[in-house]
C-alpha positions in Angstrom: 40.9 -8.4 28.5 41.0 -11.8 30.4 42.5 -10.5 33.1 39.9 -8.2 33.5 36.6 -10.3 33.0 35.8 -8.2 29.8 35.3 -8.3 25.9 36.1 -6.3 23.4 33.0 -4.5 23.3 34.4 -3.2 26.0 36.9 -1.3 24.3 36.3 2.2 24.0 39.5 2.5 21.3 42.3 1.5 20.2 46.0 4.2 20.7 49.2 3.9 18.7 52.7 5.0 19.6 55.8 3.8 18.7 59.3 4.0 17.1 59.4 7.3 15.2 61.9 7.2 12.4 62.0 3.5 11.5 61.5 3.2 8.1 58.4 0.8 6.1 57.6 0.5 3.2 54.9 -2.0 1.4 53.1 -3.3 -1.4 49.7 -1.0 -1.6 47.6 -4.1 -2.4 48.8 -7.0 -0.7 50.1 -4.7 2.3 53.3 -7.4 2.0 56.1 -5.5 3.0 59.0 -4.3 0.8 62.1 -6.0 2.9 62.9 -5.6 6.4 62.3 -2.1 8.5 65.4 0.1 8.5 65.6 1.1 12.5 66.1 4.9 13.8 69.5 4.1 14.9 70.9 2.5 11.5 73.8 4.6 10.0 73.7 3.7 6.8 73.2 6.8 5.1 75.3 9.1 6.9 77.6 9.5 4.2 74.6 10.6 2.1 74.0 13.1 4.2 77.2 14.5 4.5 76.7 14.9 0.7 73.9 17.3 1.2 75.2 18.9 4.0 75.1 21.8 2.2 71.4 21.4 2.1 71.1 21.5 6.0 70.2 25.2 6.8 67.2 25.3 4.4 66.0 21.7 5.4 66.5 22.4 9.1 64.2 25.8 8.7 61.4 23.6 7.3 61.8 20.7 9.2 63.3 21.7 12.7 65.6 18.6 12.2 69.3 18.3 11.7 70.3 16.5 8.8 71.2 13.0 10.2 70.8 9.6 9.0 68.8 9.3 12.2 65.5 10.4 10.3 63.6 8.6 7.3 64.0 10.5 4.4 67.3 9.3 3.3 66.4 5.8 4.3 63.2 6.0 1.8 65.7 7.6 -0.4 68.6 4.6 -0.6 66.1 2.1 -0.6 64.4 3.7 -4.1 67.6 4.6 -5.5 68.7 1.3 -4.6 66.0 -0.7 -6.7 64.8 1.5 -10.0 61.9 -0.7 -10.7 60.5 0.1 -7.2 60.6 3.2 -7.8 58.6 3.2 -10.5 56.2 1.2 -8.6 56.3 4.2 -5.8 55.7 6.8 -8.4 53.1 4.9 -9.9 51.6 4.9 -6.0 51.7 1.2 -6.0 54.3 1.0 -2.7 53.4 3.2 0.4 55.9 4.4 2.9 55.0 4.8 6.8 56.5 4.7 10.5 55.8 2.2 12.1 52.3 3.7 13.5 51.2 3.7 9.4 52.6 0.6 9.0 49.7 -0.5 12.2 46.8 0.8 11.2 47.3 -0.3 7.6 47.4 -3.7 8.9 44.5 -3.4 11.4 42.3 -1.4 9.2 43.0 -4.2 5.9 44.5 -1.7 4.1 41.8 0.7 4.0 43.6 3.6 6.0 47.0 5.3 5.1 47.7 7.5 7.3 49.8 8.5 10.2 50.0 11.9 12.6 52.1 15.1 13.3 54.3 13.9 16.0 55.2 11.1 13.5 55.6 13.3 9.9 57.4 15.9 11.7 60.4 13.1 11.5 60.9 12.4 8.2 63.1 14.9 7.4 60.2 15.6 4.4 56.9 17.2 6.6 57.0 21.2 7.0 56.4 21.6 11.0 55.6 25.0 10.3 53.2 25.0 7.4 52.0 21.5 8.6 52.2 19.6 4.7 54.3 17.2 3.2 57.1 19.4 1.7 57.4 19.4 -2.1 60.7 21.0 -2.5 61.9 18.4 0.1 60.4 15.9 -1.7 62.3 16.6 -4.8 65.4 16.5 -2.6 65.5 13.4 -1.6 63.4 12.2 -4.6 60.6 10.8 -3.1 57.2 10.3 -4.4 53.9 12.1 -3.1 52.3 8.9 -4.0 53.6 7.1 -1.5 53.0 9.1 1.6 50.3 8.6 4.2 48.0 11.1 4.8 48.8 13.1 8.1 45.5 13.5 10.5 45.0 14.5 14.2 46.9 13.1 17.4 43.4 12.6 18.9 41.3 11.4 15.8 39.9 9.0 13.4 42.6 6.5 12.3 39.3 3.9 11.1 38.5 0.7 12.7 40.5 -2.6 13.6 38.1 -6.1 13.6 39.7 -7.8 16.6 38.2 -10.3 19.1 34.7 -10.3 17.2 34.4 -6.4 17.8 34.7 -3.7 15.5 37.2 -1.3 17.8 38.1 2.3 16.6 41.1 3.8 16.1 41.2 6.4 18.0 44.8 7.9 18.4 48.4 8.2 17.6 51.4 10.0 18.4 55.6 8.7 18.0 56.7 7.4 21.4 58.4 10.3 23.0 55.6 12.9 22.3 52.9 10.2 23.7 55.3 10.4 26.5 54.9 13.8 27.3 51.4 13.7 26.7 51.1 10.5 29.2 53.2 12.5 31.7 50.3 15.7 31.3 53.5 18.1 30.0 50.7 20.2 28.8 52.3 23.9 29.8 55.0 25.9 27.8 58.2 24.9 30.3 56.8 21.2 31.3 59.8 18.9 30.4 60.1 15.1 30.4 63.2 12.5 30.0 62.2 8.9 28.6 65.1 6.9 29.8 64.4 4.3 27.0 67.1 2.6 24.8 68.2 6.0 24.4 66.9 9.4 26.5 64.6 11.8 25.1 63.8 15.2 26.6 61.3 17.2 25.2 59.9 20.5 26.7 56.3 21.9 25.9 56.8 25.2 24.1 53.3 25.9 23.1 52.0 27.5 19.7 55.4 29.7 19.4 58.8 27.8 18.3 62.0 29.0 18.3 64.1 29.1 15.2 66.4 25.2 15.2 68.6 25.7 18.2 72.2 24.1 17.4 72.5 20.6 18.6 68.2 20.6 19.3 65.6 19.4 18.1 62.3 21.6 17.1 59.6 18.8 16.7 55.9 18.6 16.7 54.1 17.4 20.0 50.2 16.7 20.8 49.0 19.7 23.1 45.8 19.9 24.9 42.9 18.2 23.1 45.7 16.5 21.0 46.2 19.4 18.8 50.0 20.0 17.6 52.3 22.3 19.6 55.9 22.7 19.2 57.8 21.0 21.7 62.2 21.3 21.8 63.8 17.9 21.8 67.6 16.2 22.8 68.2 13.2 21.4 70.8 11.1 22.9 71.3 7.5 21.1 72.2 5.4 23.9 71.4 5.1 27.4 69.9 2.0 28.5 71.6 0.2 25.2 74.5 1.0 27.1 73.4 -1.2 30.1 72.2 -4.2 27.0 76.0 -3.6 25.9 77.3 -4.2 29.3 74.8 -7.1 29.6 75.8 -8.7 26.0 78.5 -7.6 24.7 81.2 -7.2 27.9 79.7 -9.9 30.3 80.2 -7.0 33.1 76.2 -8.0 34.0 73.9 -11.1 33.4 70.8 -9.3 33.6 69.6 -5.2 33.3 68.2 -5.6 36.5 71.4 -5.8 38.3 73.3 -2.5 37.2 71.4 -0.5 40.0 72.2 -2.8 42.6 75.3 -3.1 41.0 75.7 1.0 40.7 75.2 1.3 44.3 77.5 -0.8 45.8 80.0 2.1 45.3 80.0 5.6 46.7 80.6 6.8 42.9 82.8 5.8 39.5 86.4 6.1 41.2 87.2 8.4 38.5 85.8 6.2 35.3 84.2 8.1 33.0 82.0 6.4 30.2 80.5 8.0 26.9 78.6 5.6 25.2 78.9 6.4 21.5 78.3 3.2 20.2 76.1 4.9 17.5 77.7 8.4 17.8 76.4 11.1 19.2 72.7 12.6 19.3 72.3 16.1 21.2 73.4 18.7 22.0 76.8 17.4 19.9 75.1 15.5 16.6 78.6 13.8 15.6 78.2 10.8 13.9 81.6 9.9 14.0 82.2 9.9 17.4 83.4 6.7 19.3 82.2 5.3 22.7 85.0 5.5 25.4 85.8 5.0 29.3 88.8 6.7 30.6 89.9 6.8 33.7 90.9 2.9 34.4 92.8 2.2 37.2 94.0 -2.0 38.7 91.3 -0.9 41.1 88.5 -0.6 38.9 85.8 -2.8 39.5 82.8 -3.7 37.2 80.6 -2.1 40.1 82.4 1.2 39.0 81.6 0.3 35.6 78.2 0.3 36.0 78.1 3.2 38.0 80.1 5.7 35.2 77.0 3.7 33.0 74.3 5.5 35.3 76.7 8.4 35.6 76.3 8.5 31.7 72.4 9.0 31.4 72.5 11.6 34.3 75.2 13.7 32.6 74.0 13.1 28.6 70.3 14.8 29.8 72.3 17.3 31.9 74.2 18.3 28.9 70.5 18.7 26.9 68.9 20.5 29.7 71.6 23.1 30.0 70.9 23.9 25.9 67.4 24.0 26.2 67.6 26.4 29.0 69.7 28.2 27.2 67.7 27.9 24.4 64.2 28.6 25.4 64.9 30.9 28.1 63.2 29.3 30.7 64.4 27.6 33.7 63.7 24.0 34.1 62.5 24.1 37.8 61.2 20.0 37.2 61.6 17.4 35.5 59.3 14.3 35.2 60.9 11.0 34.3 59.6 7.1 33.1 61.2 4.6 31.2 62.7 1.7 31.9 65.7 2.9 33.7 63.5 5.6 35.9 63.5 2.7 38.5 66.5 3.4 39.3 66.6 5.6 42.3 70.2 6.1 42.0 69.5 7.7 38.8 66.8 9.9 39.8 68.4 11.3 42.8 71.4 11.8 40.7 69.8 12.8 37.9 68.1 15.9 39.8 71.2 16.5 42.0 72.8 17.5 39.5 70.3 19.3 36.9 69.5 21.3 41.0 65.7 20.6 40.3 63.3 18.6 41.5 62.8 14.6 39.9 59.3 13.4 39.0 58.5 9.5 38.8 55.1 9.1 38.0 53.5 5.8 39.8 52.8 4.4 36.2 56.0 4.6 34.7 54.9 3.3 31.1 54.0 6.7 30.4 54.5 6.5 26.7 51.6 3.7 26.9 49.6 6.2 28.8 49.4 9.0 26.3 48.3 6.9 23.8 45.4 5.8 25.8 45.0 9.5 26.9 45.0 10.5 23.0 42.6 7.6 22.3 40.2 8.4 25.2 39.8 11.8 24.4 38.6 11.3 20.3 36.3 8.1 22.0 35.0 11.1 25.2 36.0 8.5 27.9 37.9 11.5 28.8 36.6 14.8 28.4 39.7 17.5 28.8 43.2 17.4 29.4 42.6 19.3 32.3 40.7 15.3 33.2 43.7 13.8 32.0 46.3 15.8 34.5 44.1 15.0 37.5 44.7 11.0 36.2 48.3 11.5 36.9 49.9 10.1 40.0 52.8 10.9 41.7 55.2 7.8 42.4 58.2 9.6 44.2 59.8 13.0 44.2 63.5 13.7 44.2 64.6 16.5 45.7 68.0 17.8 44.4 71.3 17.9 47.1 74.8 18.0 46.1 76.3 17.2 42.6 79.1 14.8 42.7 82.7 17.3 42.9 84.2 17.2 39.0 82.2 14.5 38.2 80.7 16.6 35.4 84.2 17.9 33.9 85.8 14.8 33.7 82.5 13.8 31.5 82.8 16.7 29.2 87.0 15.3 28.7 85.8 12.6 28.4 83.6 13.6 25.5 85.7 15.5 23.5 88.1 12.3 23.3 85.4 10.0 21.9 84.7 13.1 19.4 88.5 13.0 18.2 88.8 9.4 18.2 85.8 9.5 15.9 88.3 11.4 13.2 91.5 9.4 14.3 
């Protein structure tokens, strides 16, 4: 606001996105909250899980999820069964659960609003996509209280009103980071298709109104469509891609800042061979395996940490090439583009890669913090400063195109080896 000579009468509303799955929970009253957040990647209840894997088909047909400890409900779950007395306290409808997005406006709005949105229920692993209502058979299942729960409202809607800066500013909309994503990059057609090159990758593609029954190794999730109304949207979830570049950075040495692994990534003509799955929290799509175990393969004495970082570049291109193929598959459609952001979208290494070998076209939008965007896009359409999605497409710009060439010879099979040892070293 100081940057731009205004106030915050100024502001037309306040948008919302943010981590998904990541696990709140706090005292009704006080709004303190009940320990620390439990993140989307933690693991710790995937033995849970497997316990009710039994459970999975009839979950997954409500939910569009796979069973995973990726997803709140078994977080809310071990963190109940955990303490008895604060379970009583939940049932009683003294402790409230949210994402992080509930866990916002409760504290801008002083406790007044509990609530949170489609994109964001639709991954708890408790919210009926299809019927669009907290589930009470899932409920039961993972023995979670009603009482607890926020109350699910439009994308684009009234989420009450922060006091900040002297102003009273409205809350205007919300949606979880990688559906404001592919509302900020104006995916509003059945077929559109976005990666979020983030800590981890996220495609989703625009299905509209119909939804396939849970593909194997996908995602069916809810999205904000035109006017910020839910559509169904298919989604690959891969847990690491620029964490892999952080783990280079931190935990090797191979790098002293993110910054330099493109540089770095260029400097050779391509991986000499290395090949390098980052499972360092398991798998996401299209494999959802848990157990499996980062590897790189391929070493040689003439390995550098220039071809290091290239197989780690080499990595993101190939872990959305393998969710791109099963969403084709899937949705029978052809991808014919795909529009990129996140962090790692800079790249153009990546890009170029990236669409050389999905054979389509690459997308980088000239504002890249598109997840930012479609919260302000959800936002300004409940406030009117934009009147139509249709509005909102004609606000998108076009940074740089890609247009796809050759895809590196073999590259691709040596990364699908190279999976199915991390996958057996995970049950060594």
């Amino acid at each position: 606001m100081h940057a731009a000579g205004l106030d915050a009468r100024a502001i037309a509303a306040i948008g919302i996105t943010d981590q998904r799955e990541t696990t709140v929970l706090w005292d009704a009253a006080s709004l303190a909250p009940i320990g620390n957040a439990i993140v989307w990647q933690d693991r710790r209840t995937a033995e849970r899980c497997d316990e009710l894997r039994a459970d999975e088909p009839w979950i997954r047909a409500k939910t569009g999820l796979v069973l995973d400890a990726y997803f709140s409900a078994t977080k809310i779950e071990w963190r109940l069964r955990d303490d008895p007395d604060l379970a009583a306290r939940a049932q009683r409808g003294e402790i409230r659960f949210g994402t992080i997005d509930a866990w916002i406006v409760a504290k801008l709005t002083e406790g007044a609003v509990h609530a949170t949105d489609p994109t964001n229920a639709s991954r708890t692993l408790l919210y009926d996509i299809y019927r669009r209502e907290w589930d009470p058979q899932l409920l039961e299942r993972f023995g979670v209280p009603a009482a607890m729960l926020p109350e699910v409202r439009a994308s684009s809607g009234d989420f009450g009103t922060a006091d900040l800066f002297g102003a009273r500013i409205p809350i205007g909309g919300i949606a979880g980071d990688q559906q404001a994503a592919l509302f900020g990059q104006a995916c509003f057609a059945p077929g559109d298709t976005k990666n979020t090159y983030g800590t981890g990758s996220f495609v989703l593609m625009n299905l509209g109104e119909i939804a396939p029954e849970p593909p194997d190794g996908l995602l069916v999730t809810l999205a904000a469509g035109k006017g910020g109304t839910p559509v169904f949207a298919l989604e690959g979830a891969i847990f690491v891609t620029g964490a892999a570049i952080q783990w280079l950075r931190d935990g090797l040495g191979v790098i002293s800042a993110a910054a330099e692994i493109g540089p770095l990534a260029e400097s050779v003509p391509d991986s000499a061979g290395v090949s390098f799955v980052p499972a360092l929290t398991g798998l996401g799509s299209p494999y959802w395996d848990p157990y499996a175990r980062g590897a790189i393969v391929g070493l040689t004495r003439g390995t550098t940490r220039a071809h290091l970082a290239r197989a780690t570049v080499d990595a993101m291109v190939y872990q959305t090439r393998d969710v791109v193929d099963a969403m084709q598959r899937c949705a029978g459609v052809s991808v014919t583009e795909l529009k990129v952001d996140g962090g790692a979208a800079v790249m153009d290494l990546l890009c170029q890669r990236q669409a050389d070998e999905l054979g389509v076209r690459v997308c980088r939008p000239r504002i890249n913090e598109t997840t930012a965007m479609g919260a302000a896009f959800l936002a300004g359409l409940h406030a009117g400063v934009w009147s139509s999605t249709d509005e909102i497409a004609d606000a998108w710009q076009l940074d740089r195109a890609f247009e796809p060439g050759s895809a590196e010879p073999g590259g691709y099979d040596r990364w699908t080896r190279a999976v199915s040892t991390t996958r057996t070293l995970g049950r060594a």
